[in-house]
C-alpha positions as CSV (number, residue, x, y, z in Angstrom):
1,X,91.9,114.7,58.4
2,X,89.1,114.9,55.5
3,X,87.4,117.7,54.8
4,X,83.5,117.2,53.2
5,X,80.8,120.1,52.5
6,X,77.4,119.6,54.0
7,X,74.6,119.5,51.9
8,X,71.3,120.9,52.1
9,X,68.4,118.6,51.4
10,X,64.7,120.2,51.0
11,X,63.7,123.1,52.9
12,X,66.1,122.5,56.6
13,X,67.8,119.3,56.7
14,X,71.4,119.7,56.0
15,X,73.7,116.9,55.6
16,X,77.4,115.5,55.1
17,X,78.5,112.2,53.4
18,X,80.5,109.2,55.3
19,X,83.5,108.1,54.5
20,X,83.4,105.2,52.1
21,X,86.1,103.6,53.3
22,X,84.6,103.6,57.0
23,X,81.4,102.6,55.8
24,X,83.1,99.4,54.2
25,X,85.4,99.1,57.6
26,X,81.8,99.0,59.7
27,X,79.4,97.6,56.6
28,X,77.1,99.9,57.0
29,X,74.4,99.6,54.1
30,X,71.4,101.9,53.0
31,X,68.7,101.7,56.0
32,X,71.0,100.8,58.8
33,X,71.6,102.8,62.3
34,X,74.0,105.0,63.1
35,X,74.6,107.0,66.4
36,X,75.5,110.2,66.7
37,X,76.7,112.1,70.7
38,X,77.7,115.5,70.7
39,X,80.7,116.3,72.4
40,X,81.6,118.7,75.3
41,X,84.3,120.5,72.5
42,X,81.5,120.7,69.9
43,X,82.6,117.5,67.8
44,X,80.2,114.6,66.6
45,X,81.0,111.4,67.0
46,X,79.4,108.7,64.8
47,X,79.3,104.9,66.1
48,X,77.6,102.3,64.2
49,X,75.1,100.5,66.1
50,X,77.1,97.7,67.0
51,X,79.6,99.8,68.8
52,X,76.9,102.2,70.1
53,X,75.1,99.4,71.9
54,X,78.0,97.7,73.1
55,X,79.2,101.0,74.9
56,X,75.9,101.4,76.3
57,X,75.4,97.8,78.0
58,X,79.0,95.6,77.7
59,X,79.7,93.0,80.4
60,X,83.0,91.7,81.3
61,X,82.3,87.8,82.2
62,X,84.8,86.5,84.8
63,X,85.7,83.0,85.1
64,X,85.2,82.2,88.4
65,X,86.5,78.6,87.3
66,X,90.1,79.8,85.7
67,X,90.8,81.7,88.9
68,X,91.8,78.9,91.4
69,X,94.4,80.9,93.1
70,X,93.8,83.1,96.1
71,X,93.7,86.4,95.4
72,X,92.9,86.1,92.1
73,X,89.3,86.5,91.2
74,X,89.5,89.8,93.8
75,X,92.8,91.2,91.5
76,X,91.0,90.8,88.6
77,X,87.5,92.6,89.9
78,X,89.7,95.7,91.0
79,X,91.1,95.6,87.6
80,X,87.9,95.5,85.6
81,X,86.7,98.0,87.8
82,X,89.9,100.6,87.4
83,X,89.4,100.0,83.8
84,X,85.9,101.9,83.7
85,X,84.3,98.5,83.6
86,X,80.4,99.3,85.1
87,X,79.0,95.4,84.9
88,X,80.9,92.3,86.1
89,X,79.7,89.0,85.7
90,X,82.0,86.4,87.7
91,X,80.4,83.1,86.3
92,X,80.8,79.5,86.8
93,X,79.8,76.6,84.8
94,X,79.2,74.4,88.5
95,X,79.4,76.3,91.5
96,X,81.4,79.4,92.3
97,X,83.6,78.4,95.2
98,X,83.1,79.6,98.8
99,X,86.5,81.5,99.2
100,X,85.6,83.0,95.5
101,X,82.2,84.2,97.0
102,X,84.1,85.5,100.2
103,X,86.5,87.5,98.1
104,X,83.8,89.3,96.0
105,X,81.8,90.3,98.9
106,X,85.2,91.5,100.6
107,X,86.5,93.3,97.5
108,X,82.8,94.9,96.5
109,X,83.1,96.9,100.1
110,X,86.5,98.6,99.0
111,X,85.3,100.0,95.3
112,X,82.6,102.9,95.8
113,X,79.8,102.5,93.4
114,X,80.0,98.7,93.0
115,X,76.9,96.6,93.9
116,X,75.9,93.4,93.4
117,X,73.3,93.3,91.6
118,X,72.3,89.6,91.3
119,X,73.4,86.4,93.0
120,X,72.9,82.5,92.0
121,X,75.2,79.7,92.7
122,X,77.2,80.1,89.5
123,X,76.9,83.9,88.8
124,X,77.4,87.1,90.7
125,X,76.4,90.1,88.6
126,X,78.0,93.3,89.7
127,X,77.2,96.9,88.3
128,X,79.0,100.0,89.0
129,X,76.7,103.4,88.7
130,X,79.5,106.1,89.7
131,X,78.9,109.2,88.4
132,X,82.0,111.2,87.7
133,X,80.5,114.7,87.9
134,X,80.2,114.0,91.7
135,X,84.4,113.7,92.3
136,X,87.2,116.2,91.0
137,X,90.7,114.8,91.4
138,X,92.4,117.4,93.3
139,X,89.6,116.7,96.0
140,X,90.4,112.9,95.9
141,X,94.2,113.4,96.0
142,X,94.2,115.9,98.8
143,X,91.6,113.5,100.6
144,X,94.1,110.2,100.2
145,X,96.9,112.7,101.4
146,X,94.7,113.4,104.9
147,X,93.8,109.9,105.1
148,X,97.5,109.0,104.7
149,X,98.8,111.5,106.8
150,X,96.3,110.5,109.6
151,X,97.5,107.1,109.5
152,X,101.0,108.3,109.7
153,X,100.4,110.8,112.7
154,X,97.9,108.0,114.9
155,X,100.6,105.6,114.5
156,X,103.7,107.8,115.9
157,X,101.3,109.4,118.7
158,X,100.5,105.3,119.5
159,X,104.2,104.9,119.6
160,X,104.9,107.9,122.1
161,X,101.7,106.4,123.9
162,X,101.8,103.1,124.4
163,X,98.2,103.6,122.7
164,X,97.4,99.8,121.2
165,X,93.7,101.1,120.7
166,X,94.7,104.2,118.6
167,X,97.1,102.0,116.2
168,X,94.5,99.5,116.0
169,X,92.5,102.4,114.6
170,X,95.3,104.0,112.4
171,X,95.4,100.3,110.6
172,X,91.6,100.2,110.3
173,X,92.0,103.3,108.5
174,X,94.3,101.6,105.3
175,X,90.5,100.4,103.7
176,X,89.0,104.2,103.1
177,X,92.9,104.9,101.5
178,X,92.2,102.0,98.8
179,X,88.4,103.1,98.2
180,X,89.7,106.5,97.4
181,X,92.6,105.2,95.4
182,X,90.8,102.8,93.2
183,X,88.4,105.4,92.5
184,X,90.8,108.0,91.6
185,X,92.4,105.9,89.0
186,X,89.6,105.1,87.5
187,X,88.2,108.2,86.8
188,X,92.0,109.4,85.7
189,X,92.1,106.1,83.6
190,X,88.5,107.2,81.8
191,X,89.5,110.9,81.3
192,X,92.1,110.1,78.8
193,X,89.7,107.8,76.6
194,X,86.8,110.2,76.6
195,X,87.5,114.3,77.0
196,X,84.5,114.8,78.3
197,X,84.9,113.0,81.4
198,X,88.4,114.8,82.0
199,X,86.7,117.9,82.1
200,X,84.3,116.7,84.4
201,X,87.1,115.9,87.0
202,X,89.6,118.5,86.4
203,X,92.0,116.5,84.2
204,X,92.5,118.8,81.7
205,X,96.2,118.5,81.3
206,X,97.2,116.0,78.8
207,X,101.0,116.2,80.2
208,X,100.0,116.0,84.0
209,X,98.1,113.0,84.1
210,X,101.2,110.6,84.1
211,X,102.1,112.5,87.4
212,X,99.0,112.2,89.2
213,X,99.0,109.0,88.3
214,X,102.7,108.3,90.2
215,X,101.2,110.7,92.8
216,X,98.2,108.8,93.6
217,X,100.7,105.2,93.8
218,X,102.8,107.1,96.0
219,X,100.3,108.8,98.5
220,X,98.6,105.0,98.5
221,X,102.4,103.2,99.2
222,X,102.7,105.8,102.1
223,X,99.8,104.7,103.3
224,X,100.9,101.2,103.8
225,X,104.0,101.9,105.1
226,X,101.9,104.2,107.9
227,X,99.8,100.9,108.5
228,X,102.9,99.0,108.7
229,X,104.2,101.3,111.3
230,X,101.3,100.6,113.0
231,X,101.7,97.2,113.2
232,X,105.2,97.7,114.2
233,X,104.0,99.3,117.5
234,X,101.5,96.9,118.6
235,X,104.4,94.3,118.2
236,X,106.4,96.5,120.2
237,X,104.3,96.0,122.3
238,X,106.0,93.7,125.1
239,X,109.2,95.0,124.6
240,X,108.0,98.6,125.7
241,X,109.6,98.4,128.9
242,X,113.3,97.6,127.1
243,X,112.8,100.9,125.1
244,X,114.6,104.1,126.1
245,X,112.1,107.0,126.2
246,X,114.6,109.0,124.4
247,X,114.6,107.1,121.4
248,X,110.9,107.0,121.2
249,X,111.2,110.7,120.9
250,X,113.8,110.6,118.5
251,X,111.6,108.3,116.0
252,X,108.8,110.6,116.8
253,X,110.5,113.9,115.8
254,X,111.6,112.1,112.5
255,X,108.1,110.9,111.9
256,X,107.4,114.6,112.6
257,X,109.4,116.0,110.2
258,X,108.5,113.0,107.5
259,X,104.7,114.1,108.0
260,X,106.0,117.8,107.1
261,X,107.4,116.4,103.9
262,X,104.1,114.8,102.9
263,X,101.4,117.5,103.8
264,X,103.4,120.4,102.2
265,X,104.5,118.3,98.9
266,X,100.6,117.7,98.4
267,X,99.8,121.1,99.2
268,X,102.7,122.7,96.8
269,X,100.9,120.2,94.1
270,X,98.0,122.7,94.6
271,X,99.8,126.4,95.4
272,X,102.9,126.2,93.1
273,X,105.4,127.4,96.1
274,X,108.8,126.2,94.4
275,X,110.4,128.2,97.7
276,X,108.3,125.6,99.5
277,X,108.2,122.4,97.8
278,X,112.8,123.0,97.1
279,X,112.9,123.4,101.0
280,X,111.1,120.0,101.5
281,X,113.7,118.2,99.7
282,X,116.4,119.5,102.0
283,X,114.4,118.6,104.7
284,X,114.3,114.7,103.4
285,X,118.4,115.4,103.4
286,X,117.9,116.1,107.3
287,X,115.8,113.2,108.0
288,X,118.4,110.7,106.3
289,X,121.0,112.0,108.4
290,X,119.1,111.8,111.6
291,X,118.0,108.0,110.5
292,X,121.2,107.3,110.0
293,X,122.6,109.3,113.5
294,X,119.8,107.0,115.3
295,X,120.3,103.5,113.0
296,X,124.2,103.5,114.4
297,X,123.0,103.7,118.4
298,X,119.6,102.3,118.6
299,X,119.4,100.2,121.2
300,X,118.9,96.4,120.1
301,X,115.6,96.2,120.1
302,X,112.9,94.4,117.4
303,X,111.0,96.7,115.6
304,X,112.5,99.9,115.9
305,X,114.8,99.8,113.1
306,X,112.2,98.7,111.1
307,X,109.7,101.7,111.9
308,X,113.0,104.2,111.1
309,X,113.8,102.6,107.6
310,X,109.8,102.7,106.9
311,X,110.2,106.5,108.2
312,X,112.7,107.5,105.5
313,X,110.5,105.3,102.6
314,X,107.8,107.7,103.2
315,X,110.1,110.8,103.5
316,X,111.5,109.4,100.0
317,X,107.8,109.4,98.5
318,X,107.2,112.8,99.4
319,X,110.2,114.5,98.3
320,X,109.5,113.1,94.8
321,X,106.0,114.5,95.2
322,X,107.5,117.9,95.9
323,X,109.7,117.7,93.7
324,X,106.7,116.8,90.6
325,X,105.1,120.1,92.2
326,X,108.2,122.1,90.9
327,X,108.1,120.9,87.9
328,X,104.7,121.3,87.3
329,X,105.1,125.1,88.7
330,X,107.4,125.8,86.1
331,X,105.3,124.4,83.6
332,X,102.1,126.6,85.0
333,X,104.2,129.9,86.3
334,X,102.9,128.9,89.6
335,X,104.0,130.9,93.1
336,X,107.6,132.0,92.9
337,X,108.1,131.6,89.4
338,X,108.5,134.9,88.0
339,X,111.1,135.7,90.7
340,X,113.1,132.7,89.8
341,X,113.0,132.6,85.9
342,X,113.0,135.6,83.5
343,X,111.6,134.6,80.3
344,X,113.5,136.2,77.3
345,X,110.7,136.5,74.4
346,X,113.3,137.6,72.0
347,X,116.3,136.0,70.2
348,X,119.5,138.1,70.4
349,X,121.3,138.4,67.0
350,X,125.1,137.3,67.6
351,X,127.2,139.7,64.9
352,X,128.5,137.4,61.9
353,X,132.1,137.2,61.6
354,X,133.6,138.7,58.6
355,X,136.1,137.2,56.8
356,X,138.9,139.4,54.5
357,X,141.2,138.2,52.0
358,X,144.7,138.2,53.3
């Protein structure tokens, strides 16, 4: 870090030399623009006005042309968009393919805030206009935690049920758990290149934001494996009459207590419990001996194995979320904290050992 002193020039305008060495780095001469933004932490930053203008208005061209797999031109818009890209051109030098076309309408209905904004037979201009003062991340992960656990909880009662309709619906629900997810990165993924905007969204913590980033993978993983469940039932479907009622109420208590796992890990995230969050984690212990119990007799039956193992996957994701909200209660002095560690703001002096001649 340089130090400079300002200057004052005429009656009120003060100012501060640039670094010559930046100025050659950006070759700046006498006459040309710089830009100055104030930060939220009192700091200037100075961009040259190549830099400046690029920030304000850069698109990211696609090549509609180099992305002849399926799949691929979608991937790469979820990317860009992740990446705090805000316009998307996906271009062509002929025609952009049908299935390409499909794709970006498809993908565009998943990423909140993304438009098109212009369509031609070779280009499809998208712009993004989210603003991040709108969302705090604790809101979006406790909202992909309801979302998820909804999932989860449709899907078991379907089970119990026989209710095709209501999985049908749990599945429908998977779309709203990737709109929340995609957003969520993104704004995590902007908050640690500008401060501003992690201050915006509550992501303050420099250390924490590699665990909300795990935590938001895992609550979207257990997700999926609550829309795969789903699935699971509907193709249990006609082989419901060769399943025991007593096993469907064995996977439903397990599914129960997996669901208790997820909603209090999210929740000690929040509160700090370490009591709480240390007794989810022998509760997973429980629910691996009870799959295990059930994997040994289940009857021979498709799909029902499947839905247990998917079970203890979720349980699994849940435990490590409780157990990130212990650490992150010691880190804090969340609730419990002070009955469980006694910090010792003093070093004890051990006597030195005296030695005599002998």
């Amino acid at each position: 870090m340089e130090g400079r002193k300002v200057q004052k020039v005429g009656y009120s305008t003060i100012t501060v030399s640039l670094p010559s060495k930046w100025v050659k780095q950006n070759k700046i001469r006498p006459g040309d623009l710089v830009f100055i933004s104030i930060e939220k932490d009192g700091t200037l930053r100075i961009m040259p006005s190549q830099i400046a203008l690029r920030e304000e208005a850069e698109e990211y061209i696609i090549n509609a042309d180099a992305c002849n797999e399926p799949g691929m031109v979608e991937r790469v818009i979820i990317g860009s968009y992740i990446l705090g890209r805000d316009v998307i051109r996906v271009s062509s030098q002929s025609r952009i393919r049908g299935e390409c076309v499909h794709e970006i309408r498809r993908i565009v209905r998943k990423l909140i805030g993304l438009g098109i904004l212009e369509e031609t037979p070779n280009h499809i201009l998208l712009q993004c206009s989210i603003d991040p003062t709108k969302f705090k991340l604790d809101m979006l992960i406790r909202r992909l935690a309801v979302v998820a656990s909804t999932i989860l909880s449709d899907a078991l009662q379907a089970l119990v049920e026989g209710n095709y309709a209501m999985a049908e619906e749990a599945i429908s629900r998977e779309d709203e758990v990737d709109m929340i997810y995609y957003l969520a990165v993104r704004l995590l993924l902007s908050a640690q290149m500008k401060p501003d905007i992690a201050e915006q969204i509550g992501a303050t913590d420099a250390r924490f934001i590699p665990a909300i980033r795990l935590i938001l993978q895992y609550l979207e993983l257990v997700a999926d494996y609550s829309e795969d469940i789903a699935r699971e039932v509907l193709e249990l479907k006609i082989y419901r009459d060769k399943v025991p009622k007593d096993s469907i109420k064995t996977i439903f208590d397990i599914g129960e207590m997996t669901r208790t796992i997820l909603d209090k890990a999210v929740d000690c995230l929040f509160t700090g419990d370490i009591k709480v969050a240390n007794s989810l984690l022998q509760l997973k212990e429980t629910i691996e001996i009870e799959c295990n119990k059930f994997l040994q007799v289940a009857p021979v039956v498709p799909h029902l194995r499947s839905i247990v193992s998917t079970l203890q996957k979720i349980a699994d994701k849940g435990a490590t979320i409780a157990e990130i909200a212990i650490n992150r209660s010691l880190e804090t002095h969340g609730k419990g904290v002070d009955e469980i560690l006694r910090v010792v703001r003093h070093v004890r002096q051990l006597p030195v050992a005296k030695f005599t001649k002998g």
